[in-house]
Backbone as JSON Lines, residues from 0, in Angstrom:
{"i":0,"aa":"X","n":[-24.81,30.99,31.56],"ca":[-25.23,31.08,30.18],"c":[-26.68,31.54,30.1]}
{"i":1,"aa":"X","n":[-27.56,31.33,31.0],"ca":[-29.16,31.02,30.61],"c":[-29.02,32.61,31.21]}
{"i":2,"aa":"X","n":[-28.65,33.27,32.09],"ca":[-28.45,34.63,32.67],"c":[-27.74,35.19,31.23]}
{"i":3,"aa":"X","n":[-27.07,35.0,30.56],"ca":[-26.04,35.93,29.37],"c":[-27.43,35.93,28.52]}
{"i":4,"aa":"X","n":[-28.21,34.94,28.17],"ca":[-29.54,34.78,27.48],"c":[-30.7,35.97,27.34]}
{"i":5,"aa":"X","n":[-30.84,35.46,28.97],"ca":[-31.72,36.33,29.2],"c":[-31.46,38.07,29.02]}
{"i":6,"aa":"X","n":[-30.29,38.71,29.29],"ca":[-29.88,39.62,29.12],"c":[-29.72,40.3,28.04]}
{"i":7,"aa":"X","n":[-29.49,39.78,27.17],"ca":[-29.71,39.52,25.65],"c":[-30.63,39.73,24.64]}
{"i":8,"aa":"X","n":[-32.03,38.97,25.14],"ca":[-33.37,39.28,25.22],"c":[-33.63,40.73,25.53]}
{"i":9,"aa":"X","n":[-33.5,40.82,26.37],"ca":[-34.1,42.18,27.28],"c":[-33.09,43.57,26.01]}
{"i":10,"aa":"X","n":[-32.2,43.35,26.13],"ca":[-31.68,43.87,24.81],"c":[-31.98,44.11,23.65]}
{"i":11,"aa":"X","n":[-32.62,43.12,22.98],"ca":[-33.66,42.98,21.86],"c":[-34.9,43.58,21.84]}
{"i":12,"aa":"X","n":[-35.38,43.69,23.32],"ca":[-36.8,44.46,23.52],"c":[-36.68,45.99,23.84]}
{"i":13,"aa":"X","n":[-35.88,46.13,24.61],"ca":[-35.89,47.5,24.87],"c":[-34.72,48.3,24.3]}
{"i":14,"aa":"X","n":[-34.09,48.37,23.66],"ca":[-32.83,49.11,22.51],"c":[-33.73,49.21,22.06]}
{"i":15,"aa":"X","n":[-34.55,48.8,20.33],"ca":[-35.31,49.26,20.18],"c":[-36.81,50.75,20.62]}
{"i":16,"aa":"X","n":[-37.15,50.5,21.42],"ca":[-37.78,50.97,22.65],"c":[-37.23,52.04,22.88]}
{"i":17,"aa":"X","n":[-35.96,52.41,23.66],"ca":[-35.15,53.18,24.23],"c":[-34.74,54.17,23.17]}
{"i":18,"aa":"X","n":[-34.03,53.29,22.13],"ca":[-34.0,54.76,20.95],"c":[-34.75,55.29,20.16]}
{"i":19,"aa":"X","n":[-35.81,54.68,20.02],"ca":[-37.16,55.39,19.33],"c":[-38.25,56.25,20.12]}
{"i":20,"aa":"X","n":[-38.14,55.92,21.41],"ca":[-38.93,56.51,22.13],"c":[-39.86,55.99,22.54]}
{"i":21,"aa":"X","n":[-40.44,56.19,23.04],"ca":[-42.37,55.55,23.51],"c":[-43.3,55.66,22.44]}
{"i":22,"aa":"X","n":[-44.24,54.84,22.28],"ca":[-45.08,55.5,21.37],"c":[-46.06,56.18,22.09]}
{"i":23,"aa":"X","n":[-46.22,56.1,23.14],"ca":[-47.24,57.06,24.27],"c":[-46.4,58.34,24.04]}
{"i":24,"aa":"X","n":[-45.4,58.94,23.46],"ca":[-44.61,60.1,23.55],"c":[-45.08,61.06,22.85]}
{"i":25,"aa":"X","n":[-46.26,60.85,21.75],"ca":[-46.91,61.64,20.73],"c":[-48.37,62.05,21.47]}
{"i":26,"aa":"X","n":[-48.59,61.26,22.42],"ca":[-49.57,62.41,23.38],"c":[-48.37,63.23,24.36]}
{"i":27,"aa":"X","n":[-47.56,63.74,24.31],"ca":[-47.14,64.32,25.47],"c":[-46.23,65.13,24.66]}
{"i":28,"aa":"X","n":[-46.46,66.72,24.75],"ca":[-45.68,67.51,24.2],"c":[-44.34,68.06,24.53]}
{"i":29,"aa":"X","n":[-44.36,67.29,25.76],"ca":[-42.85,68.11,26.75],"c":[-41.88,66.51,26.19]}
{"i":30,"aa":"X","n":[-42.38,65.79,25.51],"ca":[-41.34,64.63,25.25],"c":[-40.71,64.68,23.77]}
{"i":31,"aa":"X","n":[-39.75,65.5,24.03],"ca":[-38.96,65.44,22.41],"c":[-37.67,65.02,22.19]}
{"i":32,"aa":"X","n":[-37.56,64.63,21.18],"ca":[-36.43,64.01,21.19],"c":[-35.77,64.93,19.76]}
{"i":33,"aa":"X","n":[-34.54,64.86,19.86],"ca":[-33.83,66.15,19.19],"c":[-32.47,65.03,18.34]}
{"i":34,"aa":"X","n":[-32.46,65.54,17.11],"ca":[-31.0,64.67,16.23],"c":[-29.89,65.94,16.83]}
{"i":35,"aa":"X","n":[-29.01,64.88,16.45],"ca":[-27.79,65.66,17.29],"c":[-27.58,67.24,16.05]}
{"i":36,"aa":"X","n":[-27.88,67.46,14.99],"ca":[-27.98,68.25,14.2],"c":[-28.78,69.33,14.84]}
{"i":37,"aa":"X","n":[-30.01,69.18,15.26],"ca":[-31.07,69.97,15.76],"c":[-30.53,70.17,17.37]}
{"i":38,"aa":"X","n":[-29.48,69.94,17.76],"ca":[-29.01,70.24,18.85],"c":[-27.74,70.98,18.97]}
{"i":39,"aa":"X","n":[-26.48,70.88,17.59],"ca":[-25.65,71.47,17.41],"c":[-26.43,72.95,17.23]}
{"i":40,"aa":"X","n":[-27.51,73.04,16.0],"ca":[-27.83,74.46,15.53],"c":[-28.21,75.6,16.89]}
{"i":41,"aa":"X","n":[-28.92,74.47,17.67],"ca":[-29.8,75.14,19.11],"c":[-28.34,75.77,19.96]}
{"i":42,"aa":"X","n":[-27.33,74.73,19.96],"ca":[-26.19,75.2,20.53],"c":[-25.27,76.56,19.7]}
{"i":43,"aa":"X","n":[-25.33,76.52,18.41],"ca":[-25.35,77.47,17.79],"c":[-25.72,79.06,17.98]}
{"i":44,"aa":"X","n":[-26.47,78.61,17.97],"ca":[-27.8,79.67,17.99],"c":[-27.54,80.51,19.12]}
{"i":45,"aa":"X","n":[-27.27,79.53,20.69],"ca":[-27.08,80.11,21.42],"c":[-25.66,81.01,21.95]}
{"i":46,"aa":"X","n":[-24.87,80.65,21.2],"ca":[-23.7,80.78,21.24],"c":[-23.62,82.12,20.96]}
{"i":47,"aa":"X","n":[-24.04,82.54,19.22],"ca":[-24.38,83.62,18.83],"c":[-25.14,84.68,19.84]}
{"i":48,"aa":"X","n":[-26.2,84.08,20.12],"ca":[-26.86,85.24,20.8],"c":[-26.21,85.58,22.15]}
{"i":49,"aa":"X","n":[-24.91,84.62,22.97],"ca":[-24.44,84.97,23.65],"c":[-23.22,86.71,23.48]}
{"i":50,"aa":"X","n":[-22.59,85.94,22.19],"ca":[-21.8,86.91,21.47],"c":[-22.47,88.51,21.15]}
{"i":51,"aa":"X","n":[-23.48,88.0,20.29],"ca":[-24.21,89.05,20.05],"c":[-24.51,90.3,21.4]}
{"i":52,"aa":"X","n":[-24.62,89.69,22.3],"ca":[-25.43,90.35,23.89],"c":[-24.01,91.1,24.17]}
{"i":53,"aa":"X","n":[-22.37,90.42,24.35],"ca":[-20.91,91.11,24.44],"c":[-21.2,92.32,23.24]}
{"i":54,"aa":"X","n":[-20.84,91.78,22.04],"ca":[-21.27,93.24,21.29],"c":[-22.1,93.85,21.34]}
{"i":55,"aa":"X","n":[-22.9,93.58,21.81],"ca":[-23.89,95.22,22.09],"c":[-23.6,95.89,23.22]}
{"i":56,"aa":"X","n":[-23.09,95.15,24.19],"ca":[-23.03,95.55,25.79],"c":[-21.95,97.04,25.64]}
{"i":57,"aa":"X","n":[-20.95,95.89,24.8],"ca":[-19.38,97.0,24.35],"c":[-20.17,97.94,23.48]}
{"i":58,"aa":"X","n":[-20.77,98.31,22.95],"ca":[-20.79,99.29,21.89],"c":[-22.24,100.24,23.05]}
{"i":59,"aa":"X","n":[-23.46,99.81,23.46],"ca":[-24.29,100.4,24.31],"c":[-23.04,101.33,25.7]}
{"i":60,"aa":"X","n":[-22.11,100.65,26.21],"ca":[-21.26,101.28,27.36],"c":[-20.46,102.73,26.44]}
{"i":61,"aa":"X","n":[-20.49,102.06,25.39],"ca":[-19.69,103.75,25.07],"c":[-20.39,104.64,23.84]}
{"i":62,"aa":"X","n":[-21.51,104.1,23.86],"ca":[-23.15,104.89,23.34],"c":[-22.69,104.72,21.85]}
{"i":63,"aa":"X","n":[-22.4,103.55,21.08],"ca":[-21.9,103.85,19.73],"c":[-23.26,103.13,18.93]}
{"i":64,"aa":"X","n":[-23.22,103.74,17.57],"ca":[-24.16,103.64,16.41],"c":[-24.74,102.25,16.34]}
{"i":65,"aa":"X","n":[-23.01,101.41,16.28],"ca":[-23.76,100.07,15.97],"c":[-24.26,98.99,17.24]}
{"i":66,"aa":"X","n":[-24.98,99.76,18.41],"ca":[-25.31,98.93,18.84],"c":[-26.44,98.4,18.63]}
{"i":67,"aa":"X","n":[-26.84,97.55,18.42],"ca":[-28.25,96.52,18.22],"c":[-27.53,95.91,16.95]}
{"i":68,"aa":"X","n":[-26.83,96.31,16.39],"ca":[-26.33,94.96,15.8],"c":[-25.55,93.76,15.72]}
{"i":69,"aa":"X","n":[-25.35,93.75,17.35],"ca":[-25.21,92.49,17.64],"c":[-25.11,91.15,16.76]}
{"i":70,"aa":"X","n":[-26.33,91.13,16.93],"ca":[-27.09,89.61,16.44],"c":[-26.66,89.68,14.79]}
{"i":71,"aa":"X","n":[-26.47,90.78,14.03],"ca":[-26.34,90.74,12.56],"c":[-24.7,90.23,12.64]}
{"i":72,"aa":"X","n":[-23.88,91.34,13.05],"ca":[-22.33,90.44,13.32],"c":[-22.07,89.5,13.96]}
{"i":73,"aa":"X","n":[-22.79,89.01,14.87],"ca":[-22.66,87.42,15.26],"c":[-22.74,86.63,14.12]}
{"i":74,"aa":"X","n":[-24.64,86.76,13.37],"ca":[-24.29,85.7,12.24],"c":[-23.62,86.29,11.03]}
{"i":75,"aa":"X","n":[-23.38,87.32,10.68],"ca":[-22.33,87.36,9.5],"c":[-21.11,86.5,9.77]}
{"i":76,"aa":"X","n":[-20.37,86.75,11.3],"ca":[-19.22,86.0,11.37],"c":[-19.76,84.9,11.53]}
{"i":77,"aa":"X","n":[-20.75,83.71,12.07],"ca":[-20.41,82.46,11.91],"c":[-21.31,82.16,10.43]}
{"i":78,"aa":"X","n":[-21.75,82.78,9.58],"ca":[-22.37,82.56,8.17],"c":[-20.57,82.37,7.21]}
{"i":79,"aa":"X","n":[-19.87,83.2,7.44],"ca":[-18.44,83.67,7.05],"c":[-17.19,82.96,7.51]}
{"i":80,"aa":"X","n":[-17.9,82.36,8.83],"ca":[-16.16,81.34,9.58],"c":[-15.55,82.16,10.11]}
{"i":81,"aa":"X","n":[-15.95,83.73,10.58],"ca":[-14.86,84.63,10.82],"c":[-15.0,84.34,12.47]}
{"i":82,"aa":"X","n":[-13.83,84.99,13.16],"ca":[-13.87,85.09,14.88],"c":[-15.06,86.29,14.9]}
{"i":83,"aa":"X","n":[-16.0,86.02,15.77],"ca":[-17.02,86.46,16.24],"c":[-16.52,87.74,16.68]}
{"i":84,"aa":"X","n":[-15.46,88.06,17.47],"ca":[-15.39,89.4,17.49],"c":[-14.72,90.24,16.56]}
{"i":85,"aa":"X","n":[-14.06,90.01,15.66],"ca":[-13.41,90.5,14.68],"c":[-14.21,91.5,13.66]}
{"i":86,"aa":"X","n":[-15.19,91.42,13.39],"ca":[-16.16,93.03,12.86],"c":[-16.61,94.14,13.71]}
{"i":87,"aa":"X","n":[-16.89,93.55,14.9],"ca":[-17.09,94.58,15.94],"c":[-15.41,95.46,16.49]}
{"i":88,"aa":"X","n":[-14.76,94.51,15.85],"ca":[-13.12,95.17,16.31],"c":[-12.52,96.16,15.45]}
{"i":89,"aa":"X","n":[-13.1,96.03,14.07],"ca":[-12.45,96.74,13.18],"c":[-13.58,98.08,13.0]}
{"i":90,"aa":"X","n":[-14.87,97.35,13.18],"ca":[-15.5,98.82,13.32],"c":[-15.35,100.05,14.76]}
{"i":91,"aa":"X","n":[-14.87,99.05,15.48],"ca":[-14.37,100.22,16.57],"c":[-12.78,100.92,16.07]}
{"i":92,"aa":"X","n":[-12.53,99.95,15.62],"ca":[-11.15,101.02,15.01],"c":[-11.15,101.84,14.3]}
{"i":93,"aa":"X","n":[-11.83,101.68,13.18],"ca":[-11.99,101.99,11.84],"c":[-13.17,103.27,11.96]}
{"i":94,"aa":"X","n":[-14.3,103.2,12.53],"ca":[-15.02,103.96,13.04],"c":[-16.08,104.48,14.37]}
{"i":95,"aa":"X","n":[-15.14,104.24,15.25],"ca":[-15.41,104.18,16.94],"c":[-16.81,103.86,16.75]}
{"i":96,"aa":"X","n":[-17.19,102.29,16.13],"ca":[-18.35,102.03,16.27],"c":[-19.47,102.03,15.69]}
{"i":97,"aa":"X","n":[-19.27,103.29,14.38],"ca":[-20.13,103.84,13.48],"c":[-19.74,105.47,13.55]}
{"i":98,"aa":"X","n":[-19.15,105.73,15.1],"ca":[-19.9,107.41,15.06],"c":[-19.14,108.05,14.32]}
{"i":99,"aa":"X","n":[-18.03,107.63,13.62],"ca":[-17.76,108.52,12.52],"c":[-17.82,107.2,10.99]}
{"i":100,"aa":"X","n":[-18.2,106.97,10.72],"ca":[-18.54,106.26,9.85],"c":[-18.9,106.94,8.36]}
{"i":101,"aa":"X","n":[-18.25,106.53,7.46],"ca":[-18.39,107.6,5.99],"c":[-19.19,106.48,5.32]}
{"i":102,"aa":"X","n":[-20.61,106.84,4.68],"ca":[-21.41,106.19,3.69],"c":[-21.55,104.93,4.18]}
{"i":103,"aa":"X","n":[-22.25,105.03,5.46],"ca":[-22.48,103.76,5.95],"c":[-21.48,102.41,5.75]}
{"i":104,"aa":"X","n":[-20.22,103.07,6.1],"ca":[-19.09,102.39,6.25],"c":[-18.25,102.2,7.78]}
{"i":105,"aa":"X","n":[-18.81,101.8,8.67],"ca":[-18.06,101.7,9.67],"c":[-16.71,100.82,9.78]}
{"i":106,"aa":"X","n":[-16.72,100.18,8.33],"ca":[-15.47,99.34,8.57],"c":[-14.26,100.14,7.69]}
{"i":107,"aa":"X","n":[-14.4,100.82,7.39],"ca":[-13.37,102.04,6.68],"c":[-13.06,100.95,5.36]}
{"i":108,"aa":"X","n":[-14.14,99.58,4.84],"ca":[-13.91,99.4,3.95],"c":[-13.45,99.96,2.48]}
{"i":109,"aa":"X","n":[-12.09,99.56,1.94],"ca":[-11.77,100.31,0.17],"c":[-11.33,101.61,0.82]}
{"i":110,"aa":"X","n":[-11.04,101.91,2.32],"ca":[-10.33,102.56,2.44],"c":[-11.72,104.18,2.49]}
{"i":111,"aa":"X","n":[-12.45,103.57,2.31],"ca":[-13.72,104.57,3.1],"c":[-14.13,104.85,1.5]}
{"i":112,"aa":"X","n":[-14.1,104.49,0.6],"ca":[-14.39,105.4,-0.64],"c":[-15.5,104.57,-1.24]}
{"i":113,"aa":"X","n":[-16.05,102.95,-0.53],"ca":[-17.02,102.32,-0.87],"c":[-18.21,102.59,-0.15]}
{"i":114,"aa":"X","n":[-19.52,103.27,-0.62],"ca":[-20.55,103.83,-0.08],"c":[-21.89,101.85,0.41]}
{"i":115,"aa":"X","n":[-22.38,102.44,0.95],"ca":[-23.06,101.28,1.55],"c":[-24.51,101.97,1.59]}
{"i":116,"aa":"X","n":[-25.62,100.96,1.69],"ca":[-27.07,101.76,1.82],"c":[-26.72,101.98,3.42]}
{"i":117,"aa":"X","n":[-26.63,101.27,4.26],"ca":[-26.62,100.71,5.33],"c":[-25.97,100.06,5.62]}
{"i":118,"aa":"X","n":[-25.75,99.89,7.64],"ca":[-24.91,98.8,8.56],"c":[-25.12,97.86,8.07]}
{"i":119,"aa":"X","n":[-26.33,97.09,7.77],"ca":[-26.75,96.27,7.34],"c":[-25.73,95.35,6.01]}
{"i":120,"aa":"X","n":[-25.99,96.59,4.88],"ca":[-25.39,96.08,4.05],"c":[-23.85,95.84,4.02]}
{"i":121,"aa":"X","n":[-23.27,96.61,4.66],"ca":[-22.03,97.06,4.62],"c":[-20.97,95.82,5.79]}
{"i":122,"aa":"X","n":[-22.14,95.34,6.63],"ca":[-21.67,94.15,7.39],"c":[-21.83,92.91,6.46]}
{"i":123,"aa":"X","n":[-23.13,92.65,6.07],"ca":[-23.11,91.41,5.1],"c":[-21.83,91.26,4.01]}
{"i":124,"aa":"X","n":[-21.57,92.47,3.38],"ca":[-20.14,92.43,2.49],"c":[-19.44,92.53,2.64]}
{"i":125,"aa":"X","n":[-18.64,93.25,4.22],"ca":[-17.32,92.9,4.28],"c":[-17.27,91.33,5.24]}
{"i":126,"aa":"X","n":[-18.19,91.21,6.11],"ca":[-18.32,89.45,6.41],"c":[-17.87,88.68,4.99]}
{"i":127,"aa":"X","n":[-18.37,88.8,3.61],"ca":[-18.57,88.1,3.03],"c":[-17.08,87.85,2.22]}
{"i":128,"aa":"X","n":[-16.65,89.58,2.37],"ca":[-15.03,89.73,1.51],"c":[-13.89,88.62,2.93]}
{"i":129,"aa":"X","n":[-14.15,89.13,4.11],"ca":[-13.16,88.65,4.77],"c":[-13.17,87.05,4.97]}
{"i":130,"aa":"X","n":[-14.18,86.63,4.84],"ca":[-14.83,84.97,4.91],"c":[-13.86,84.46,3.71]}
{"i":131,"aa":"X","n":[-13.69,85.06,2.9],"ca":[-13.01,84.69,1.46],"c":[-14.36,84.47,0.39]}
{"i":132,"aa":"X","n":[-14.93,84.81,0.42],"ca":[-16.22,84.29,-0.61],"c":[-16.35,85.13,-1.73]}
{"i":133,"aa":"X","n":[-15.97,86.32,-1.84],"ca":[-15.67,87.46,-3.11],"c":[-14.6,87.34,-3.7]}
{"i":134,"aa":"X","n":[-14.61,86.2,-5.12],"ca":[-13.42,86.12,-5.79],"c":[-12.42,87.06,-6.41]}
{"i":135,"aa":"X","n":[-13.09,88.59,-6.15],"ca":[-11.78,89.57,-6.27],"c":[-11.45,89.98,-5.15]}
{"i":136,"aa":"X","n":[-11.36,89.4,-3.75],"ca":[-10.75,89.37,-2.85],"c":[-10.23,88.58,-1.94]}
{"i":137,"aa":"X","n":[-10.55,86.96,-2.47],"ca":[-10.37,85.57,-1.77],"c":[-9.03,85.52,-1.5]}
{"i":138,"aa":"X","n":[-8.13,86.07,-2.31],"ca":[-6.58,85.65,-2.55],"c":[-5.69,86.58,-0.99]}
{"i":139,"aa":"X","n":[-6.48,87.04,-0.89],"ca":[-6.4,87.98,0.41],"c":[-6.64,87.33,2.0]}
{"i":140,"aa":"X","n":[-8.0,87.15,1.66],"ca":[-8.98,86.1,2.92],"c":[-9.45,84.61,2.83]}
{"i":141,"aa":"X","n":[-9.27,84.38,1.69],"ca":[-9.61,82.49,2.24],"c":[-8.86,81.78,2.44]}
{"i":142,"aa":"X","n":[-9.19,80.94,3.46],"ca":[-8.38,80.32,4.42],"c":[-7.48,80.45,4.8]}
{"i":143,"aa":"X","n":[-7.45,82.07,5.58],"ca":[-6.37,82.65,6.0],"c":[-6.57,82.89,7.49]}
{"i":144,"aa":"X","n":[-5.4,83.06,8.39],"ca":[-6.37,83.1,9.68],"c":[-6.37,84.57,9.78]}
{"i":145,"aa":"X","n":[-7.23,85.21,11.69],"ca":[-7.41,85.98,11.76],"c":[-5.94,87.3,11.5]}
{"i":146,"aa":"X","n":[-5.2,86.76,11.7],"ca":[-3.72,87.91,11.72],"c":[-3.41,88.05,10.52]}
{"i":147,"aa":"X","n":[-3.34,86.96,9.75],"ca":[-3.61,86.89,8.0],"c":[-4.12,87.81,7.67]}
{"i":148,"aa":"X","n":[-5.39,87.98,7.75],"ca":[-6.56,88.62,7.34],"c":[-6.47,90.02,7.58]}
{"i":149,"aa":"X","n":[-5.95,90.46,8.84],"ca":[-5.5,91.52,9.36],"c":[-4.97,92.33,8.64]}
{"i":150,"aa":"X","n":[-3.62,91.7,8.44],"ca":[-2.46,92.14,7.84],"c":[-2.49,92.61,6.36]}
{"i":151,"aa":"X","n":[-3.68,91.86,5.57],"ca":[-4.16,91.99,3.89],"c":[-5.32,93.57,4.66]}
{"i":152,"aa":"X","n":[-5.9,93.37,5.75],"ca":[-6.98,94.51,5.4],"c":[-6.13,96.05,6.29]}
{"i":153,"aa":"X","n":[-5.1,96.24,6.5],"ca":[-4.84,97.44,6.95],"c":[-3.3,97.54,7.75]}
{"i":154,"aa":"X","n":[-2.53,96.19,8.21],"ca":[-1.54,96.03,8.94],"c":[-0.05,96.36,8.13]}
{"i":155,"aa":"X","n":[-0.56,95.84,6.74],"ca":[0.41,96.63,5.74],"c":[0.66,98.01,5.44]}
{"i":156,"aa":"X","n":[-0.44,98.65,6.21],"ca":[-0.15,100.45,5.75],"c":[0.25,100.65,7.18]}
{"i":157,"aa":"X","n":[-0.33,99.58,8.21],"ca":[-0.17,100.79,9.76],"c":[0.11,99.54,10.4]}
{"i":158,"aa":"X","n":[1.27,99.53,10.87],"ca":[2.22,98.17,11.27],"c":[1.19,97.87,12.99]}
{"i":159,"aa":"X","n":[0.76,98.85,13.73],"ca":[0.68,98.31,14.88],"c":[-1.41,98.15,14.68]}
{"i":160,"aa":"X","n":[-1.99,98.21,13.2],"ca":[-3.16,97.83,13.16],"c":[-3.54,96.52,14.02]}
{"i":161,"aa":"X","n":[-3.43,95.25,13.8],"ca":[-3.25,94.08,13.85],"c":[-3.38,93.72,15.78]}
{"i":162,"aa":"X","n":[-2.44,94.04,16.07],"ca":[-2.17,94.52,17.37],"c":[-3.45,95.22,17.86]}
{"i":163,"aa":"X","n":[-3.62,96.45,17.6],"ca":[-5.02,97.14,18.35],"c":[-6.33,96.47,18.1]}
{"i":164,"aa":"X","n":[-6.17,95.58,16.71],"ca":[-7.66,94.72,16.78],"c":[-8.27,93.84,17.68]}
{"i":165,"aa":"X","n":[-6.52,93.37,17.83],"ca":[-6.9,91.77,18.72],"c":[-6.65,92.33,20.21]}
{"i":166,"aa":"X","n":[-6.47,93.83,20.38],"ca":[-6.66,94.21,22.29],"c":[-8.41,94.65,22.24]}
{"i":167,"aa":"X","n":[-8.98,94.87,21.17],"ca":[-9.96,95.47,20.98],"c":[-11.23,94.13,20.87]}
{"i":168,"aa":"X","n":[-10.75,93.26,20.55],"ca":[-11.64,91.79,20.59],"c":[-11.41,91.25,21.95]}
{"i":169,"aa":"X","n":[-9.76,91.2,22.49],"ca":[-10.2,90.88,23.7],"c":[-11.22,91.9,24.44]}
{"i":170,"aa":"X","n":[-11.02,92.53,24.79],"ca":[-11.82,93.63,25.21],"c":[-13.45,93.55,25.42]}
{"i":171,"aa":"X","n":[-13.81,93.05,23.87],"ca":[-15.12,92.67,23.53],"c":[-16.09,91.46,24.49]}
{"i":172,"aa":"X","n":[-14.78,90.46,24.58],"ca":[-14.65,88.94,24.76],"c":[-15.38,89.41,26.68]}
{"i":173,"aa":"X","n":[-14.09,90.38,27.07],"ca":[-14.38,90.22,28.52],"c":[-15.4,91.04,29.2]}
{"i":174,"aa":"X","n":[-15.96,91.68,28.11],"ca":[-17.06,92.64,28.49],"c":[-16.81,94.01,29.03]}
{"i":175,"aa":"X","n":[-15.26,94.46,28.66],"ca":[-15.06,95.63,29.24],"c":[-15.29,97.02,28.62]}
């Protein structure tokens, strides 16, 4: 008993202690302590920029327009919920990448007849249509999965679309 006591004690002193940290820890800059929030985003973060580095690699190996935008289709798709490779898939279909790309449309979005300033822009809005977030196009893309989604943006006119996206994401995935 007087041992279960003591153990007990020591419990009381250092739990405290242990999850707050030291207070000697505010002279020492290499001692941080991180909420599991500030550790998901960091894991985040890195995740993306892993992704990001596959899409550029794929698009730099076969010298196409959109490479360096990586990092913008990484976070459009996780800003959107979309599969990370799924914009880089349709712009290689749709426009080997950019290099034929009409009005800064590499995604042959509206069927090529919607003009864009820029990659830039033209990624932020179809991320944003396929995410489901544009209520004249949600009924299409929200909360639909990726073959769903497919099938509403081009698999209905060209049966084996769908199919070449997802050999074209793997593709992405394995760095080839």
């Amino acid at each position: 008993m007087k041992k279960q006591t003591i153990q007990f004690a020591r419990g009381l002193v250092l739990m405290p202690f242990l999850t707050t940290g030291s207070p000697l820890a505010i002279f020492n800059n290499d001692f941080i302590f991180r909420s599991y929030a500030e550790v998901a985003t960091i894991s985040v973060l890195d995740e993306q920029a892993d992704h990001a580095e596959k899409i550029d690699a794929y698009f730099a190996k076969r010298n196409m327009p959109l490479e360096g935008y990586g990092a913008k289709l990484a976070k459009a798709a996780e800003d959107n919920n979309l599969d990370w490779r799924l914009l880089p898939a349709i712009a290689i279909k749709e426009s080997t990448g950019g290099k034929f790309s009409c009005n800064n449309n590499p995604f042959g979005w509206g069927s090529c007849k919607i003009k864009f300033k820029s990659f830039d822009e033209a990624i932020t809005v179809v991320a944003m249509n396929l995410g489901g977030s544009n209520p004249r196009t949600e009924r299409y893309y929200k909360d639909k999965t990726t073959v769903e989604k497919l099938w509403h943006y081009n698999t209905s006119v060209i049966p084996t679309y769908t199919t070449e996206i997802l050999e074209f994401m793997e593709l992405i995935e394995m760095g080839k």
